[in-house]
C-alpha positions in Angstrom: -3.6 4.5 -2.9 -3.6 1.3 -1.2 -7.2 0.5 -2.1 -6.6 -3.1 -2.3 -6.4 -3.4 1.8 -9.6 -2.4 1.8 -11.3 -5.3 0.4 -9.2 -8.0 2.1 -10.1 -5.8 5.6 -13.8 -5.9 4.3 -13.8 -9.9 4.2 -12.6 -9.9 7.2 -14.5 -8.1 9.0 -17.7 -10.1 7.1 -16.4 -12.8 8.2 -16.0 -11.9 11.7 -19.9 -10.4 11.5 -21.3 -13.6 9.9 -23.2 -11.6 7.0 -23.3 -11.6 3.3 -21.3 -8.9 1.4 -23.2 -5.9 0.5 -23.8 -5.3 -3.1 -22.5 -1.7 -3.3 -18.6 -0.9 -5.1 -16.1 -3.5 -5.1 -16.7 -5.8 -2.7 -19.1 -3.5 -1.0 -16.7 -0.7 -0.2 -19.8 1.6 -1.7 -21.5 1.2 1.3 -21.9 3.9 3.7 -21.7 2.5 6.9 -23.3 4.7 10.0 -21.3 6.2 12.9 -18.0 6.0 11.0 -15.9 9.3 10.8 -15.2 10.3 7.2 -12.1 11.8 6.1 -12.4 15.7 6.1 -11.0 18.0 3.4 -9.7 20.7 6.5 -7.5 17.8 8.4 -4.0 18.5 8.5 -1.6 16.0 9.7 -0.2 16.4 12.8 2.6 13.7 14.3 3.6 11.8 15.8 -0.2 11.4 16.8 -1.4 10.6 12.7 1.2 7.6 12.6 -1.3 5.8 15.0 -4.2 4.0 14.5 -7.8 6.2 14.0 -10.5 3.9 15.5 -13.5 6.3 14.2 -12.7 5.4 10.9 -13.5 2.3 9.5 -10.6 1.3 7.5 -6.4 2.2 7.5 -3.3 0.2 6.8 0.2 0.6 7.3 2.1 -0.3 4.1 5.5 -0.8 2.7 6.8 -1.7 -0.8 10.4 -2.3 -1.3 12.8 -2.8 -4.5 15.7 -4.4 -3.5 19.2 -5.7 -4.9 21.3 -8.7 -3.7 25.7 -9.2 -4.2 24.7 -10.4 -7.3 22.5 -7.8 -8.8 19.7 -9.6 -8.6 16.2 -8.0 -8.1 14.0 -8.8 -5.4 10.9 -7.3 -3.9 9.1 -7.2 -0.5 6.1 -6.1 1.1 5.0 -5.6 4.7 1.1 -4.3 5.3 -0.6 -4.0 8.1 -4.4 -3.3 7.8 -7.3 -2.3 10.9 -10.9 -2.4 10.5 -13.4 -1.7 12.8 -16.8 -3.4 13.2 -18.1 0.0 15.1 -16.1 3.2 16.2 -13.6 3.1 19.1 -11.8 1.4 21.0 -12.0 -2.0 23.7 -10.4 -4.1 26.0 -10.0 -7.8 25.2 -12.6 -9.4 23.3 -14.9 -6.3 22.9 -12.4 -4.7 21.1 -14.5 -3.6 17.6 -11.2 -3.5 16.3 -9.5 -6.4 13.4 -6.1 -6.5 12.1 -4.7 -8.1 9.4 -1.0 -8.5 8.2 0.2 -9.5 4.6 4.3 -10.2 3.7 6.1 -11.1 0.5 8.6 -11.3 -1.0 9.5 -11.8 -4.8 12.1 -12.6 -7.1 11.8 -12.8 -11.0 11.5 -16.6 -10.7 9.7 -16.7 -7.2 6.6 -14.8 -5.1 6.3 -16.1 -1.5 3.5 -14.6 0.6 1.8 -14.9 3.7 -1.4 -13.4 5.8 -2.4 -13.3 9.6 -5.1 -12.5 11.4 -5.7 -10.8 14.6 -8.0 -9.0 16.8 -7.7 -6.1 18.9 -7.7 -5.6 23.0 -5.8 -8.8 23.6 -2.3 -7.7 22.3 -1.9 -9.6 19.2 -2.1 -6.8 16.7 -2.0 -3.1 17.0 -0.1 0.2 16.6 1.4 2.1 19.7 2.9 6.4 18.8 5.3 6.6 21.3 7.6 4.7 20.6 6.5 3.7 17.0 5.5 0.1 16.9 3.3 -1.2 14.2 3.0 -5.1 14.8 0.9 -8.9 14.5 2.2 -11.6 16.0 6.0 -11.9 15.6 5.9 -9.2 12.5 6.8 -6.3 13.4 8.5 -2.1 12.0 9.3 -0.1 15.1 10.9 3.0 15.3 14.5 3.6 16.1 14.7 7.4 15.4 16.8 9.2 16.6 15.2 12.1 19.4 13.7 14.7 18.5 13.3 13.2 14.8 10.3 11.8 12.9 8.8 8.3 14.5 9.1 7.1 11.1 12.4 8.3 9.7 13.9 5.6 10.3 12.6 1.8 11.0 13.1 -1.7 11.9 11.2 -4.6 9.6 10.3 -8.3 9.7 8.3 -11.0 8.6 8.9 -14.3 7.4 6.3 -17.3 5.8 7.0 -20.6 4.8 9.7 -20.3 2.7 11.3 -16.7 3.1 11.8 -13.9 5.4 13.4 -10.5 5.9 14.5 -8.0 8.0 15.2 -5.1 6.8 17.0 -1.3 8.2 15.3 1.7 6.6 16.8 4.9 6.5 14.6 7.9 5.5 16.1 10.7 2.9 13.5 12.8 2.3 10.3 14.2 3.8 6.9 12.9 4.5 4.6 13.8 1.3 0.8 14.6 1.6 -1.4 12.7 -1.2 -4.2 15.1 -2.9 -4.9 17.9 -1.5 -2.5 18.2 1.2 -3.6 15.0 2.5 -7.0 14.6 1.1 -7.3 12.1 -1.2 -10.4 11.8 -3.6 -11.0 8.7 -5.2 -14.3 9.2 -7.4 -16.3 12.1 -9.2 -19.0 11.2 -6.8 -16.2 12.3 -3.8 -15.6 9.1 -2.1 -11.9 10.6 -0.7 -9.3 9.2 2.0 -6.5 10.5 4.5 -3.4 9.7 2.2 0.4 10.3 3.4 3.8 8.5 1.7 7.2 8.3 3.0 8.6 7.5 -0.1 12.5 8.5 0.8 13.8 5.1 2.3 16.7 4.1 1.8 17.3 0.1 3.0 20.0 -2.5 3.9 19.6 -5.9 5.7 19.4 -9.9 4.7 16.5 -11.8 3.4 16.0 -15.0 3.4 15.1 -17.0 0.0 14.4 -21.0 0.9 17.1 -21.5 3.3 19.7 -19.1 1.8 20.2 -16.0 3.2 21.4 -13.0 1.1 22.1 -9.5 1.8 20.4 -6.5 0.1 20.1 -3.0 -0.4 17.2 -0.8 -2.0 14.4 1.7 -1.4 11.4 1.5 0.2 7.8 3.4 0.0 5.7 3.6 3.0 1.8 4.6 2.9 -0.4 5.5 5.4 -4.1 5.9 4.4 -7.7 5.8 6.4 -10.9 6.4 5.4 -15.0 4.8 5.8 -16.6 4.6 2.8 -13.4 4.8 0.2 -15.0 3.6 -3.2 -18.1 4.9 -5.5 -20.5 1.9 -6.1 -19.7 1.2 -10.1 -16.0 1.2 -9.3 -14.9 -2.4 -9.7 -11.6 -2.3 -9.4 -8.0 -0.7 -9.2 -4.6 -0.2 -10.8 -2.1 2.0 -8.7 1.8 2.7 -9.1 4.2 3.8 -7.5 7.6 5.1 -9.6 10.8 5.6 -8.0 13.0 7.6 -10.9 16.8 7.0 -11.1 17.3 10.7 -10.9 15.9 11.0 -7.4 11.8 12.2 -8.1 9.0 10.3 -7.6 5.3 9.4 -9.2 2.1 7.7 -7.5 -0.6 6.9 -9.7 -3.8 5.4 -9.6 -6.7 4.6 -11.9 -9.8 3.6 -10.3 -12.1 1.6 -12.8 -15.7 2.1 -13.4 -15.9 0.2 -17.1 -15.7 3.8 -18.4 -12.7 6.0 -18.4 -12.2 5.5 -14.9 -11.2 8.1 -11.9 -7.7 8.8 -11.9 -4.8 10.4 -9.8 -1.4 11.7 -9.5 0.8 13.2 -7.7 4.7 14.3 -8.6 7.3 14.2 -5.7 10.3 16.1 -6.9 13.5 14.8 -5.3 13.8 17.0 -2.5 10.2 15.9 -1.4 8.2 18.7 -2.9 4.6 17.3 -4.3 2.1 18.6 -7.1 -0.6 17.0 -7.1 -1.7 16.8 -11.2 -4.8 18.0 -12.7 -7.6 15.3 -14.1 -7.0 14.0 -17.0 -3.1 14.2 -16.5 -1.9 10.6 -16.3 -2.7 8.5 -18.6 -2.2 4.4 -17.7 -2.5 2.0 -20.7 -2.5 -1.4 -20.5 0.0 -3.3 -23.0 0.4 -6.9 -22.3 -1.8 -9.9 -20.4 -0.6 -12.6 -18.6 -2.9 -15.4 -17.0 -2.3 -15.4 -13.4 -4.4 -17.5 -11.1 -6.9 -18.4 -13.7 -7.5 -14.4 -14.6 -5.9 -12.1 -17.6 -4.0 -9.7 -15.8 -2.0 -6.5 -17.4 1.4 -7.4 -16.5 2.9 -4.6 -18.8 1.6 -0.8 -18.9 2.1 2.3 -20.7 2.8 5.1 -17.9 2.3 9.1 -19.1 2.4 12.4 -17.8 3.4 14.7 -20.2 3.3 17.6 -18.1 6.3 16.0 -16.8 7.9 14.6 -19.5 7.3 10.9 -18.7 6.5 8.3 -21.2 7.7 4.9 -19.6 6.9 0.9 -20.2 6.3 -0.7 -17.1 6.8 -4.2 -16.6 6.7 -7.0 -13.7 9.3 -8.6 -12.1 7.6 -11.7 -12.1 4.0 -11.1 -13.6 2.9 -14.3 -11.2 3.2 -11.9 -8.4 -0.2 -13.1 -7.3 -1.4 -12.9 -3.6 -3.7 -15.7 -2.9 -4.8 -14.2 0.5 -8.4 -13.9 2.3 -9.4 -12.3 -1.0 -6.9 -12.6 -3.9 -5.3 -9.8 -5.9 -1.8 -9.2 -7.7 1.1 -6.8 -6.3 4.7 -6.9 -7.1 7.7 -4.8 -8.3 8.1 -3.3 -11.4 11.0 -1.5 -13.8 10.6 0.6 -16.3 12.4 2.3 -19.2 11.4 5.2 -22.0 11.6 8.6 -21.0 13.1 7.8 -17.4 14.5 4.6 -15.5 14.2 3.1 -12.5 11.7 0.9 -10.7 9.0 0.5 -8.6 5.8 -1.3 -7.4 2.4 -2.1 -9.0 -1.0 -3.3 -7.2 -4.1 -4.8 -9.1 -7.3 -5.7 -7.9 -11.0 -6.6 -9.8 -9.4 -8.7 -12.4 -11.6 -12.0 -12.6 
């Protein structure tokens, strides 16, 4: 539930505006905005059509997570998002595009986390996402499709990016299906019914070289993509977010997400069973407990949790890479991979935002 694009989109698109930030939800993402479509319970996906951009809605990112191994077996992560927002509905040509794009990268060892953000408009080229053939791109960033024909746009892709300091480009290879978040691709994020338009491809499989301070070292790993849209995604006491995602050495899966309201929160899961089936769990079912702070960026962060779904079986401790996986970006927040231990193995990816 990649909440957290929302609110550096938001700033952007504030900033772009020249007006102060509304006072509703986290950074104002309580606030119903008019004319924006909003995400309907009925919608099934269709692609290749849903893998492109929705201009009616307000808000949608294209976002990947990646653990990855070096020669050496050392751990590495990287990230590669791509966020739209639109200041009204639709589409434009040049400069009256209502559309804004932002890209963030990373990428993250146990000793370092190197990141970087552009900023783009739509209309003139810079930024955008084209179906056929898959292209998702800002500036010289880019994931385009090489699927094969006849095959999903997104089964298998292309990656780059690079900041001061590091780059990658990665091969991606999917293994498994395209899984719908929710309820079959409805995606409810508060009691009050605040929801999105959630799909994962959480199958990749991944080879290619990244680039660490001048060295450049091959890698292999797995990858999680998300695809999410929505208008008005948060409730107006919710103040922040914590969401996982858990890639289990014997092939299942588990995204997670608590959305906190300084109560119990609003939380979500859904099970992927290795050959791609979901089950969406019941309220009440995970249960996230935070077990360990670390200050990051001048803010008390939980860089170690307790994960549970007993319905499952799982019991895990979850802990950071590098807990100073911080992303100083437009507006700041923390993201960076994860491994775990307990009940099951493997590892994973962890997003934070609202700490202050």
């Amino acid at each position: 539930m990649r909440v957290k694009g929302w609110l550096a989109i938001l700033a952007t698109v504030l900033v772009c505006a020249g007006q102060e930030a509304p006072a509703q939800g986290f950074a104002g993402m309580g606030e119903a905005v008019k004319g924006f479509a909003n995400p309907d319970p009925s919608h099934r996906f269709a692609f290749p059509a849903d893998h492109g951009a929705h201009p009616d809605f307000r808000i949608e990112w294209w976002y990947l997570t990646a653990t990855l191994t070096g020669p050496d077996g050392t751990d590495y992560g990287a990230q590669w998002t791509l966020f739209r927002t639109a200041l009204r509905p639709g589409e434009g040509t040049g400069f009256a595009s209502p559309q804004l794009w932002m890209g963030h990268a990373a990428l993250t060892s146990a000793e370092r986390h190197l990141f970087a953000e552009k900023l783009g408009r739509g209309g003139v080229g810079q930024a955008g996402v084209k179906v056929s053939p898959f292209a998702a791109w800002i500036d010289d960033w880019q994931m385009i499709s090489r699927a094969s024909p006849g095959a999903d746009a997104l089964s298998a892709l292309d990656l780059n990016a690079s900041g001061a300091g590091f780059a990658y480009r990665l091969a991606l290879e999917a293994k498994g299906p395209i899984v719908a978040q929710g309820d079959q691709g409805y995606s409810v994020k508060s009691a009050a019914g605040q929801a999105s338009h959630y799909y994962s491809q959480p199958f990749y499989t991944v080879t290619g070289t990244i680039t660490l301070e001048g060295k450049d070292i091959a890698v292999t790993g797995q990858a999680w993509l998300d695809r999410e849209w929505s208008s008005q995604p948060l409730a107006p006491d919710q103040t922040g977010w914590d969401w996982f995602s858990l890639k289990f050495d014997d092939g299942a899966r588990l995204m997670g997400f608590r959305l906190r309201d300084g109560g119990a929160g609003y939380l979500s899961a859904t099970w992927i069973d290795a050959d791609g089936t979901p089950t969406p769990m019941p309220p009440g079912a995970l249960r996230l407990t935070p077990l360990e702070e670390t200050r990051v960026a001048g803010r008390d962060i939980p860089v170690c949790w307790r994960v549970e779904l007993p319905q499952k079986a799982v019991d895990v401790t979850a802990a950071a890479l590098n807990p100073q996986s911080f992303m100083d970006t437009t507006v700041p927040y923390w993201e960076g991979p994860i491994v775990f231990s307990g009940s099951h193995t493997g590892r994973g990816y962890l997003e934070m935002t609202g700490y202050e």
